[in-house]
C-alpha positions as CSV (number, residue, x, y, z in Angstrom):
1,X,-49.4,15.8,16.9
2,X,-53.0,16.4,17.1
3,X,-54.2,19.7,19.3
4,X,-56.0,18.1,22.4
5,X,-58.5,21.3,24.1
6,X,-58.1,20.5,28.0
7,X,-61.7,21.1,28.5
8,X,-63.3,17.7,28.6
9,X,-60.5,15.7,26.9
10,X,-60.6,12.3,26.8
11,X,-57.5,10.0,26.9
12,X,-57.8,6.5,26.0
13,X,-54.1,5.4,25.9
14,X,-50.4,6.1,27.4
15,X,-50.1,7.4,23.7
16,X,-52.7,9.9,23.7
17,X,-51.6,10.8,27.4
18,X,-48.2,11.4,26.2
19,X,-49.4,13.9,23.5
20,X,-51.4,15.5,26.1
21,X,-48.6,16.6,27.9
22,X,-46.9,17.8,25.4
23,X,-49.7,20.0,24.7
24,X,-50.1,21.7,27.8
25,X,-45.9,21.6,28.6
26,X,-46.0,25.5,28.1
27,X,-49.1,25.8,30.1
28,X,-47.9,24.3,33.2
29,X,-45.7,25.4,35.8
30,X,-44.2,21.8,36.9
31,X,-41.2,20.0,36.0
32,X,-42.5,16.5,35.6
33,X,-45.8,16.0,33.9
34,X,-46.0,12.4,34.1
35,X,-46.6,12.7,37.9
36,X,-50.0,14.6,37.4
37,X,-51.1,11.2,35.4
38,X,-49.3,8.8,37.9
39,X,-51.1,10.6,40.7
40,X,-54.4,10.6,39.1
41,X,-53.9,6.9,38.5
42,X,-53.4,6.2,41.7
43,X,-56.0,8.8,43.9
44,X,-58.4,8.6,41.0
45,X,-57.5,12.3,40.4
46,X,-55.1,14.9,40.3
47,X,-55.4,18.9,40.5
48,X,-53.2,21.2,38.8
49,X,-53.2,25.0,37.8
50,X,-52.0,27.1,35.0
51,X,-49.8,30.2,34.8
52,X,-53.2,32.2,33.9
53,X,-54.7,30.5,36.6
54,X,-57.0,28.0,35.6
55,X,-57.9,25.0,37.5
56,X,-57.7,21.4,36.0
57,X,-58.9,18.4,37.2
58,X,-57.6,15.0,35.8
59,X,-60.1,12.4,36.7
60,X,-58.9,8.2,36.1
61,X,-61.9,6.1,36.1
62,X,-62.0,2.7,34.3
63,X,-58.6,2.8,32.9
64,X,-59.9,6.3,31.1
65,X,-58.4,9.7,31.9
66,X,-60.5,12.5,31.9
67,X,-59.2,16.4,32.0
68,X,-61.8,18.7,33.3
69,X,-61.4,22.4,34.0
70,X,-62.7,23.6,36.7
């Protein structure tokens, strides 16, 4: 699996979203990970925060997700 960096990733496929939470499983305090994506699919974004306290922002626009921290 290739390291994704949260910081302005770009996910172009279920795939790539899949390796994405793999990545940041032992950053994240929740017990399903596919929810964040489902959510952001569905509001057009999802927040989420990590156990040193960083704040993410997973945008979906055009079929596209986009993880931002904020």
């Amino acid at each position: 699996m290739k390291e994704l960096v949260l910081h302005g990733c770009k996910i172009n496929c279920e795939e790539e979203a899949q390796d994405v939470l793999l990545y940041v499983e032992d950053k994240l305090e929740l017990d399903e990970f596919e929810t964040l994506f489902d959510h952001a699919k569905f509001h057009d974004k999802a927040y989420f925060q990590d156990r040193d306290g960083h704040h993410y922002l997973i945008e979906y626009k055009g079929g596209e997700y986009f993880i931002l921290e904020k």
